[in-house]
PDB file of N, CA, C and O in Angstrom, chain B, residues numbered from 101:
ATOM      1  N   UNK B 101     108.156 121.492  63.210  1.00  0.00           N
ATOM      2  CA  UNK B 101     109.202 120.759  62.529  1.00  0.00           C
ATOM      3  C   UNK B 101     110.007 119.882  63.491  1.00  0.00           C
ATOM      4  O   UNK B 101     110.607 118.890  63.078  1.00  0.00           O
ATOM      5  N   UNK B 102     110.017 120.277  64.864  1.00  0.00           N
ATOM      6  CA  UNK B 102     110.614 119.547  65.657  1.00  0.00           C
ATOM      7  C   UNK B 102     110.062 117.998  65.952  1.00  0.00           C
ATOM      8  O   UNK B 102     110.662 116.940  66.137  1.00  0.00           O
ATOM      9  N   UNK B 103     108.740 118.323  65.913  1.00  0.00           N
ATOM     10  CA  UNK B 103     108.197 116.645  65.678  1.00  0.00           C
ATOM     11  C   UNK B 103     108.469 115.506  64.928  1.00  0.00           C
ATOM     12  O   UNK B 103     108.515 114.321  65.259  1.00  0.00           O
ATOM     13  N   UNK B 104     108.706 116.279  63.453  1.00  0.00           N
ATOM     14  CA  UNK B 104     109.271 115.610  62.416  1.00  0.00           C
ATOM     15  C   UNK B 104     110.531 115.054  62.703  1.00  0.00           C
ATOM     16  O   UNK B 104     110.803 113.854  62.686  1.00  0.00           O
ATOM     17  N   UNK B 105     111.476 116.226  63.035  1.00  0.00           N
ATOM     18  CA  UNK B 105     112.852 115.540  63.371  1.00  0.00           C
ATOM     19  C   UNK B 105     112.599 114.257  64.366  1.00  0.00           C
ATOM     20  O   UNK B 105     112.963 113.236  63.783  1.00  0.00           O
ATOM     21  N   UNK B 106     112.319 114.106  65.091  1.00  0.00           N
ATOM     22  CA  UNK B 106     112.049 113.762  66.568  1.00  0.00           C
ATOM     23  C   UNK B 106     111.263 112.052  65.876  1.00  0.00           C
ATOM     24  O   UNK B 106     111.541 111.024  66.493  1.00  0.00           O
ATOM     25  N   UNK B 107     110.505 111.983  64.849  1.00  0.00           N
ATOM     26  CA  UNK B 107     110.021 111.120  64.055  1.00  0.00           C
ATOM     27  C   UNK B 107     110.810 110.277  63.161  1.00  0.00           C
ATOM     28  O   UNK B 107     110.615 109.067  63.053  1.00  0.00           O
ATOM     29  N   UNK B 108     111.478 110.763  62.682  1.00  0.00           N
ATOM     30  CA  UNK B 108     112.576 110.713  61.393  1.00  0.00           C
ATOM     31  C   UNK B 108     114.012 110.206  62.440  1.00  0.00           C
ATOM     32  O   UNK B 108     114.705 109.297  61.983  1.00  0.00           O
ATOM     33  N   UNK B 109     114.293 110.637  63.416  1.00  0.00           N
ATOM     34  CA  UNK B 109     115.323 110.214  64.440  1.00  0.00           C
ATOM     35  C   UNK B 109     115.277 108.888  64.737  1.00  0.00           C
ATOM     36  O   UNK B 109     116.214 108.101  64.608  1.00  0.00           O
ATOM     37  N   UNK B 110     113.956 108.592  65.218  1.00  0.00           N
ATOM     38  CA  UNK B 110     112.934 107.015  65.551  1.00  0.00           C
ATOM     39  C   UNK B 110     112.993 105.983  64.674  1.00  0.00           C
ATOM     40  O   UNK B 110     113.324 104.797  64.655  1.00  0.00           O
ATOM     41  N   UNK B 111     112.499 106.946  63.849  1.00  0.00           N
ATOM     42  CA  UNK B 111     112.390 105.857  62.514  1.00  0.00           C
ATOM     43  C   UNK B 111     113.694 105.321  62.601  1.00  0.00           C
ATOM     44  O   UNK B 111     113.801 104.364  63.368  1.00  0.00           O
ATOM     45  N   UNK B 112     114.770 105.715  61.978  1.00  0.00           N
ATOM     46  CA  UNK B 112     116.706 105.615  61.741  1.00  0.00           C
ATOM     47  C   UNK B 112     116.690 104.474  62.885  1.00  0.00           C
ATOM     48  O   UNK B 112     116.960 103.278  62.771  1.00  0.00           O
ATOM     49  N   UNK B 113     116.395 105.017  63.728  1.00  0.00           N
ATOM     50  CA  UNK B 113     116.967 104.092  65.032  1.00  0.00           C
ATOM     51  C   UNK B 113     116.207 102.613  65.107  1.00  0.00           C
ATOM     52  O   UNK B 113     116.706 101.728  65.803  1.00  0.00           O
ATOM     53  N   UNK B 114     115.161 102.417  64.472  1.00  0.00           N
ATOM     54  CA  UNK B 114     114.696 101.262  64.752  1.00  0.00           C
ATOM     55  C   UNK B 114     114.549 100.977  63.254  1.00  0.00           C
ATOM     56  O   UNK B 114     113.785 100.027  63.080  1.00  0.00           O
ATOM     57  N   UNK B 115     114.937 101.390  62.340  1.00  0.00           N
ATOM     58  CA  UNK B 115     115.948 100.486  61.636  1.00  0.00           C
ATOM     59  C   UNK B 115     116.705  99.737  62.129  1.00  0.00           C
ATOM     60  O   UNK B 115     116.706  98.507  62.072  1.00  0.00           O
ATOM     61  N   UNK B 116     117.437 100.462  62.672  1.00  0.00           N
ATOM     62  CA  UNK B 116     119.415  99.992  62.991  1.00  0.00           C
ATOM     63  C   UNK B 116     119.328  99.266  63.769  1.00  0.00           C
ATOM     64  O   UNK B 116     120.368  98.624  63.912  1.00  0.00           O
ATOM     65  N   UNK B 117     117.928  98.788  64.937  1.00  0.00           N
ATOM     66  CA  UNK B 117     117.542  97.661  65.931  1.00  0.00           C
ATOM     67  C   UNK B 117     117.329  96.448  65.144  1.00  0.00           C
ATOM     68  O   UNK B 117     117.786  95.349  65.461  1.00  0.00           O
ATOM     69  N   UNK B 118     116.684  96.660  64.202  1.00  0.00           N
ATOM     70  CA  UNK B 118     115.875  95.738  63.161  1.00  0.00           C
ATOM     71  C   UNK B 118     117.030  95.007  62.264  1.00  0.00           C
ATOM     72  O   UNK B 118     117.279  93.810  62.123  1.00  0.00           O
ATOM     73  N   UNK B 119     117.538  95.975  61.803  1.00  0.00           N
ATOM     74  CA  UNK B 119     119.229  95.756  61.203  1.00  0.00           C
ATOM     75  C   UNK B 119     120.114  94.784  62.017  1.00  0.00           C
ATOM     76  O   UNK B 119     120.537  93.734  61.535  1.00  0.00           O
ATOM     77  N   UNK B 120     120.335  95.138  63.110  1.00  0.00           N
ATOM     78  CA  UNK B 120     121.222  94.444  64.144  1.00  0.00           C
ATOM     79  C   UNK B 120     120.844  93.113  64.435  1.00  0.00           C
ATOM     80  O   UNK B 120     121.658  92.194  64.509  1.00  0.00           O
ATOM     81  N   UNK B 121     119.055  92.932  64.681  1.00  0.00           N
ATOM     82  CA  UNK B 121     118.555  91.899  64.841  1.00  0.00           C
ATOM     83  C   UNK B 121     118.941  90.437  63.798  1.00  0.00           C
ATOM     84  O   UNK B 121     119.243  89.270  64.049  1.00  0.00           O
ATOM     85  N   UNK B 122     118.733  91.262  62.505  1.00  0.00           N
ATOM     86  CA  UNK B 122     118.587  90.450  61.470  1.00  0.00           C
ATOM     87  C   UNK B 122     120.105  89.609  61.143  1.00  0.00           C
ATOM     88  O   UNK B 122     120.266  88.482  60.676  1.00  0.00           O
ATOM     89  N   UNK B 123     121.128  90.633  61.585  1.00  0.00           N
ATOM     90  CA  UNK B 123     122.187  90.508  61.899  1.00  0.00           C
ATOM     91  C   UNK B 123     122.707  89.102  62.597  1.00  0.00           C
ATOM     92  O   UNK B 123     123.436  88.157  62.291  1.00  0.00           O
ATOM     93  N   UNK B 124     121.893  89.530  63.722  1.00  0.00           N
ATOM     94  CA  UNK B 124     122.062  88.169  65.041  1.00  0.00           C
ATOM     95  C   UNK B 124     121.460  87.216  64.603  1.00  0.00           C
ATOM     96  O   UNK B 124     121.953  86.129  64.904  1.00  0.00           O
ATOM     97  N   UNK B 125     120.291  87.194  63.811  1.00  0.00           N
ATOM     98  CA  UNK B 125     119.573  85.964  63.539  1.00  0.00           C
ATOM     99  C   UNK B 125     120.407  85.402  62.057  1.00  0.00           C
ATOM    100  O   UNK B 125     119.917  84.416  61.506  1.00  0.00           O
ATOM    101  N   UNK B 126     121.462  85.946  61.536  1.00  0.00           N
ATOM    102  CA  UNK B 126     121.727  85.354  60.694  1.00  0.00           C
ATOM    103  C   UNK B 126     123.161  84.537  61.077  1.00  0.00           C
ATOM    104  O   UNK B 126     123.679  83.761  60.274  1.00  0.00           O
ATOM    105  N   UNK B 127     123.718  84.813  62.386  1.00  0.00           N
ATOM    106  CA  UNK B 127     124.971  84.694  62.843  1.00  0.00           C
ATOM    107  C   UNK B 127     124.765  83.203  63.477  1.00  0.00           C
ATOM    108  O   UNK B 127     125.526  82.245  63.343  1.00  0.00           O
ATOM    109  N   UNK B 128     123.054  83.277  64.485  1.00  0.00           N
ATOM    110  CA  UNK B 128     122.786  82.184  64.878  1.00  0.00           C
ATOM    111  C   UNK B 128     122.490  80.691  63.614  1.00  0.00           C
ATOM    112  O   UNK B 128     122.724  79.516  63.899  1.00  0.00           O
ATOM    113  N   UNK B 129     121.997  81.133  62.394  1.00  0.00           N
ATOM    114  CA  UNK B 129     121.374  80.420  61.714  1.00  0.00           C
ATOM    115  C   UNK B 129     120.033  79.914  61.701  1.00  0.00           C
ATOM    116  O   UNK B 129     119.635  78.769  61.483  1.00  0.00           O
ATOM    117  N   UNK B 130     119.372  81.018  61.987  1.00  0.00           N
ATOM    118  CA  UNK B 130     117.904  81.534  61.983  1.00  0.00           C
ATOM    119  C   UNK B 130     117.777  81.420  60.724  1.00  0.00           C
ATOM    120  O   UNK B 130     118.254  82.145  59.851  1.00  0.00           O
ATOM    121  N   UNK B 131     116.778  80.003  60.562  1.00  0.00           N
ATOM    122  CA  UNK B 131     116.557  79.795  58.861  1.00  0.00           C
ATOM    123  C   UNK B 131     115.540  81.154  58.193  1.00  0.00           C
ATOM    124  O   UNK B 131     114.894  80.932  57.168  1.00  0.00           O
ATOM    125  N   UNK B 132     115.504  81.888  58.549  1.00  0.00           N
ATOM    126  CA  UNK B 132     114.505  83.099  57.944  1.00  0.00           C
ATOM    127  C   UNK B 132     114.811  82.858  56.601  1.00  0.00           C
ATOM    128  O   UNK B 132     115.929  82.410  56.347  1.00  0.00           O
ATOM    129  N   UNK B 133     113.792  83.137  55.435  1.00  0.00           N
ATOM    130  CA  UNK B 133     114.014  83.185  54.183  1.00  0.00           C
ATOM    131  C   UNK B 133     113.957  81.888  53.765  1.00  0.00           C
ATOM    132  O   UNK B 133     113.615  81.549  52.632  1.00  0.00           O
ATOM    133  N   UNK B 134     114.352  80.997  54.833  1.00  0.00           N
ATOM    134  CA  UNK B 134     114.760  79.343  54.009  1.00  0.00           C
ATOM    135  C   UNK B 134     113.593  78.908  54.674  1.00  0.00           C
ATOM    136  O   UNK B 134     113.448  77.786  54.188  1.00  0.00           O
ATOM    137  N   UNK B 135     112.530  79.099  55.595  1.00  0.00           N
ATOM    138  CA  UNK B 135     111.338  78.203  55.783  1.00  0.00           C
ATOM    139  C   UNK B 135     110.869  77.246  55.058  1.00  0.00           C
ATOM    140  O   UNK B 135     111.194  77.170  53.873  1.00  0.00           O
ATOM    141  N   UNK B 136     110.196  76.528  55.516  1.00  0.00           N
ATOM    142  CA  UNK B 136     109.277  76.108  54.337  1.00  0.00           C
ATOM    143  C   UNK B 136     107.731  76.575  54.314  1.00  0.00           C
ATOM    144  O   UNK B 136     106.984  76.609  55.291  1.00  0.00           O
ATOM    145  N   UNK B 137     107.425  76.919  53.026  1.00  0.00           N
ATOM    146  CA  UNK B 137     106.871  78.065  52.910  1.00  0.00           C
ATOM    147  C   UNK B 137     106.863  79.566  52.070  1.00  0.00           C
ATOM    148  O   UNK B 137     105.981  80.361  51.744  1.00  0.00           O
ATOM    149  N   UNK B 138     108.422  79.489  51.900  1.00  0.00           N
ATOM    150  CA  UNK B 138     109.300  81.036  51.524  1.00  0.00           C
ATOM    151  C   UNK B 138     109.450  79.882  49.936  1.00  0.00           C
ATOM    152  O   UNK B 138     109.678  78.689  49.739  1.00  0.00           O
ATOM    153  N   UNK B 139     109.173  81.062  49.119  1.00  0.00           N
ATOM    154  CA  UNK B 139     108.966  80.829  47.319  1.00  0.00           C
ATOM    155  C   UNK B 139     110.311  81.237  47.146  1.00  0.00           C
ATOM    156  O   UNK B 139     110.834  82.068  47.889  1.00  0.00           O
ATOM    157  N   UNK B 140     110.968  80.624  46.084  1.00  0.00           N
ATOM    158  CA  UNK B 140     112.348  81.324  45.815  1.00  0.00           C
ATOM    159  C   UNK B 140     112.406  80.372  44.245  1.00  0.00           C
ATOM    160  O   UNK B 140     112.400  79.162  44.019  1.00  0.00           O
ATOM    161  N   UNK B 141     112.468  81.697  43.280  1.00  0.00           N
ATOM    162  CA  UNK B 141     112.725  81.197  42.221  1.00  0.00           C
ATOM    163  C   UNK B 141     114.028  81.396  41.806  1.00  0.00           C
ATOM    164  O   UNK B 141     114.694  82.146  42.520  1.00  0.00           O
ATOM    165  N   UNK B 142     114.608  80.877  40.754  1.00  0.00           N
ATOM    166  CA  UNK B 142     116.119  80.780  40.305  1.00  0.00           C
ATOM    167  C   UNK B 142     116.298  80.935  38.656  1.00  0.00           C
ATOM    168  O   UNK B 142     115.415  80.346  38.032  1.00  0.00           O
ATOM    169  N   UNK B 143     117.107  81.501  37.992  1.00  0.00           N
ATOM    170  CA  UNK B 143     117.142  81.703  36.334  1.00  0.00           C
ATOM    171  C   UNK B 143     118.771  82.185  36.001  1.00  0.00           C
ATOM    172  O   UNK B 143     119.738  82.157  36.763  1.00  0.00           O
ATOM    173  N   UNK B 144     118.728  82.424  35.237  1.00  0.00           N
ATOM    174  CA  UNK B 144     120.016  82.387  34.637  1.00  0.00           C
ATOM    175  C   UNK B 144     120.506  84.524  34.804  1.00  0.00           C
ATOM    176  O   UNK B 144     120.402  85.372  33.918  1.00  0.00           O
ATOM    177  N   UNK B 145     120.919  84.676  36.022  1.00  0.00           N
ATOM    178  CA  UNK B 145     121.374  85.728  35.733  1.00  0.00           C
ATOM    179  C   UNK B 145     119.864  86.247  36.968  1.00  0.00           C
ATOM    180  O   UNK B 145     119.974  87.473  36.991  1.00  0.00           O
ATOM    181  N   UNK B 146     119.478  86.128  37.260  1.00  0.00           N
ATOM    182  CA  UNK B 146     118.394  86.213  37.869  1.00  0.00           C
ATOM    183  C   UNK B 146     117.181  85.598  39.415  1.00  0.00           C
ATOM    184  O   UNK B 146     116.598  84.532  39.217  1.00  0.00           O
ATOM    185  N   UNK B 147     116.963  86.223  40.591  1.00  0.00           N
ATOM    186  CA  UNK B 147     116.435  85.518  41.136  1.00  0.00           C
ATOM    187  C   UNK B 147     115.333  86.497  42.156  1.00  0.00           C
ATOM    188  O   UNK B 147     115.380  87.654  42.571  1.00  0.00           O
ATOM    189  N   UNK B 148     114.159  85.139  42.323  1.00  0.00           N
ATOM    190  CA  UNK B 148     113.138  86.089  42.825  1.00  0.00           C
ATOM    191  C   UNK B 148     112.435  85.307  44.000  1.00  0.00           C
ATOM    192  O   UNK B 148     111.786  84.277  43.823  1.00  0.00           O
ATOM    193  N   UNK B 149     112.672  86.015  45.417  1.00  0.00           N
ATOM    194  CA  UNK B 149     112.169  85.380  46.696  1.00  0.00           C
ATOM    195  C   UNK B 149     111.011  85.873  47.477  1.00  0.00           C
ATOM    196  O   UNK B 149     110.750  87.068  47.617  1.00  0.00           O
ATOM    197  N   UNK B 150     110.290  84.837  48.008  1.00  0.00           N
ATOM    198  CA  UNK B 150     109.180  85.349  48.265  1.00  0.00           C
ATOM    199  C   UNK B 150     108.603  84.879  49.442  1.00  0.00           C
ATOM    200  O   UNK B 150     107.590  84.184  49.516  1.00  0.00           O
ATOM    201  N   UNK B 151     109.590  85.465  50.758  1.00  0.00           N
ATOM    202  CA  UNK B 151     109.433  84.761  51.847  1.00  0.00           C
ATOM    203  C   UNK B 151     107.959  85.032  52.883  1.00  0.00           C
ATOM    204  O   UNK B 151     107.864  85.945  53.704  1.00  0.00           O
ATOM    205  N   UNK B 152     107.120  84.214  52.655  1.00  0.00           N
ATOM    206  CA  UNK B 152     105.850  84.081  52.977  1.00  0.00           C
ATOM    207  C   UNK B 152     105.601  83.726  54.171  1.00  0.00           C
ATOM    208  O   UNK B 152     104.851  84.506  54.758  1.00  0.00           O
ATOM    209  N   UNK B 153     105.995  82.714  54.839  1.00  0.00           N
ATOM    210  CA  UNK B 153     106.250  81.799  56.115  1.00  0.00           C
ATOM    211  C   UNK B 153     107.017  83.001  56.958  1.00  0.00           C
ATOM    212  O   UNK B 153     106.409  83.513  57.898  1.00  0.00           O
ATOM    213  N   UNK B 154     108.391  83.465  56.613  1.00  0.00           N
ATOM    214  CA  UNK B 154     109.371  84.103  57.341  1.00  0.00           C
ATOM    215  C   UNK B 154     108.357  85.539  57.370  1.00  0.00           C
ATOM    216  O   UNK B 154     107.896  85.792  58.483  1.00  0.00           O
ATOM    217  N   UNK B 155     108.134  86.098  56.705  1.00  0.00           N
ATOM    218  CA  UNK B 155     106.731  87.088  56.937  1.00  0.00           C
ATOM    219  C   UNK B 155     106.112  86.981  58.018  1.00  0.00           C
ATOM    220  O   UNK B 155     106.305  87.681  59.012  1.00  0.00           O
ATOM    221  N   UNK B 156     105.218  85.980  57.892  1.00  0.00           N
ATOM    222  CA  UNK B 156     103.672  85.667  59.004  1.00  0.00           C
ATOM    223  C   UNK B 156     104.565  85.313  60.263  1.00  0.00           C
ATOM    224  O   UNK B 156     104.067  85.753  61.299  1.00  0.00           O
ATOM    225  N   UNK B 157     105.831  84.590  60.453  1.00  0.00           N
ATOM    226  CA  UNK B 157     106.454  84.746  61.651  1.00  0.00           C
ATOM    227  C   UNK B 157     106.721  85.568  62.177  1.00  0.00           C
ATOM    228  O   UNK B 157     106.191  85.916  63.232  1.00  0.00           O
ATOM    229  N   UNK B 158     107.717  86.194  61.553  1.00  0.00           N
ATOM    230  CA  UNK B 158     108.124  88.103  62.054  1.00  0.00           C
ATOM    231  C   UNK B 158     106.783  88.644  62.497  1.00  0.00           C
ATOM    232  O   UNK B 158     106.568  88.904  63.681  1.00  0.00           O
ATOM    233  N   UNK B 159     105.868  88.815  61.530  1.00  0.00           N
ATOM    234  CA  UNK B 159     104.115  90.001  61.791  1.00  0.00           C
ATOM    235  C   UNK B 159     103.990  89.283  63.098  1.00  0.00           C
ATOM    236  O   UNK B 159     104.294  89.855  64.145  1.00  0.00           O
ATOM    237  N   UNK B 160     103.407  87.638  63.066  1.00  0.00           N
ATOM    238  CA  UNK B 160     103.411  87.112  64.362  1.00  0.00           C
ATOM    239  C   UNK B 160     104.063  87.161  66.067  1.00  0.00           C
ATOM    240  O   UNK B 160     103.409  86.886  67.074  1.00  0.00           O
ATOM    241  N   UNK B 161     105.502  87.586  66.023  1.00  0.00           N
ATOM    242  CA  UNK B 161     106.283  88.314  67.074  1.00  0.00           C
ATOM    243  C   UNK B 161     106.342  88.867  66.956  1.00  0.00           C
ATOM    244  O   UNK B 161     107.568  88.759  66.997  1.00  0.00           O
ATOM    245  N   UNK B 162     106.161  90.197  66.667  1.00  0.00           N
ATOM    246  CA  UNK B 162     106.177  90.988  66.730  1.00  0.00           C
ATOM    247  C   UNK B 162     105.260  92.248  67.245  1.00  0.00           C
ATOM    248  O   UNK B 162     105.531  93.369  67.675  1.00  0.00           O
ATOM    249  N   UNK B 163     103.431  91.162  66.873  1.00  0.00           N
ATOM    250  CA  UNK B 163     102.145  91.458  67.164  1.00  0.00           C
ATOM    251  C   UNK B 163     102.645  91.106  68.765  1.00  0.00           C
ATOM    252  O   UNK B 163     102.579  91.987  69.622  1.00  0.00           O
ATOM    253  N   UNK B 164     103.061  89.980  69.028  1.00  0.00           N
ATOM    254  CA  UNK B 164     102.618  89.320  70.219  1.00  0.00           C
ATOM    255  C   UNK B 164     103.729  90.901  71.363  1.00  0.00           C
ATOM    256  O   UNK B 164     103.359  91.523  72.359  1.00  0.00           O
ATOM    257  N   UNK B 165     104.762  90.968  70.745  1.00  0.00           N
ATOM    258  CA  UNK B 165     105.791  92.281  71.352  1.00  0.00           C
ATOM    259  C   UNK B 165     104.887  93.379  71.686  1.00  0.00           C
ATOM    260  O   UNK B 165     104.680  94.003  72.727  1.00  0.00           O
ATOM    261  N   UNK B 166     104.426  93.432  70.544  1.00  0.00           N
ATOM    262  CA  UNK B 166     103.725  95.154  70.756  1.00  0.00           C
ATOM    263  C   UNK B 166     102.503  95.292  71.427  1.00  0.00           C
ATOM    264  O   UNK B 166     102.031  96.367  71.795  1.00  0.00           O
ATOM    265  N   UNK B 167     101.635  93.386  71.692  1.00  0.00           N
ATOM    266  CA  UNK B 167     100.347  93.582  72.609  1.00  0.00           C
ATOM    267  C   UNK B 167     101.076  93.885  73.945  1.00  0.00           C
ATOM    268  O   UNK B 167     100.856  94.904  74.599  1.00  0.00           O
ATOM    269  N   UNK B 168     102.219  92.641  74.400  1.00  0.00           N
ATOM    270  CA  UNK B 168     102.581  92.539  75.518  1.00  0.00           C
ATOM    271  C   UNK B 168     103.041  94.043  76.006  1.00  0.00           C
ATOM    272  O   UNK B 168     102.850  94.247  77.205  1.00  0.00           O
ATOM    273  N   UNK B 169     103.670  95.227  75.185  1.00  0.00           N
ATOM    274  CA  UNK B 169     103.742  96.128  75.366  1.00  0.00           C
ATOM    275  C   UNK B 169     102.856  97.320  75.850  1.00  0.00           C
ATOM    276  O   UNK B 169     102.952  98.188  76.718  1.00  0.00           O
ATOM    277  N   UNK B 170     102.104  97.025  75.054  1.00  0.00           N
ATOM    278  CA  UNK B 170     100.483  97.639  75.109  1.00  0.00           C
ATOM    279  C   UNK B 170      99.782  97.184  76.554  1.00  0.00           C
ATOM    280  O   UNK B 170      99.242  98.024  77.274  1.00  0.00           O
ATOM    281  N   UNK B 171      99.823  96.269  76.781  1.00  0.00           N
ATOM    282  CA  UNK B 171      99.307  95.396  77.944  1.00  0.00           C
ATOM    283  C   UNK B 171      99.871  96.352  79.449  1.00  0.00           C
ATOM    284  O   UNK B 171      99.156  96.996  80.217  1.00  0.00           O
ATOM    285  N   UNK B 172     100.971  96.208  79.490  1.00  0.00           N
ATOM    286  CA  UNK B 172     101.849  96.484  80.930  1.00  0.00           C
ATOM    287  C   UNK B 172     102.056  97.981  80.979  1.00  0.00           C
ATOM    288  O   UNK B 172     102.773  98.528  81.817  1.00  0.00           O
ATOM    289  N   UNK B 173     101.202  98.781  79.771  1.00  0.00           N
ATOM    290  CA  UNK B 173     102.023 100.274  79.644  1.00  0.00           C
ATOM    291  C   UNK B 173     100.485 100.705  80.552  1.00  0.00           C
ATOM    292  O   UNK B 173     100.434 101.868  80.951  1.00  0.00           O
ATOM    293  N   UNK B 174      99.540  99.989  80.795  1.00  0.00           N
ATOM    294  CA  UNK B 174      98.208 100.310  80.683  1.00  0.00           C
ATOM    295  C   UNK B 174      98.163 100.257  82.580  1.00  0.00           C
ATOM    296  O   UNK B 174      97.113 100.487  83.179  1.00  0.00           O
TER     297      UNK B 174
END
């Protein structure tokens, strides 16, 4: 069970990195969400976004983080 905790601790915490990040990138005016690319529909009482572009960027740095990581741990 201690693994679990120890898992579940990790997890929380890199939320709250991810959180913070998103944070900073919204303070800078990091168009995330507003790409072009990102679907965003609009209705009366209603709205539905579908950031596609801001996706494949994030997966994209993030791949490149975790090779470079992978790389230098080796």
């Amino acid at each position: 069970m201690s693994d679990l905790g120890r898992i579940l601790i990790s997890l929380g915490l890199l939320l709250v990195v991810v959180g913070l990040i998103f944070l900073f990138f919204g303070r800078i005016n990091l168009p995330l969400g507003r790409l072009p690319g990102d679907f965003s529909w609009r209705g009366r009482g209603w709205r539905v976004s579908f950031p596609l572009a801001s996706s494949l960027l994030v997966s994209v740095v993030l791949s490149l983080i975790l090779w470079a990581i992978n790389h230098f741990r080796r």
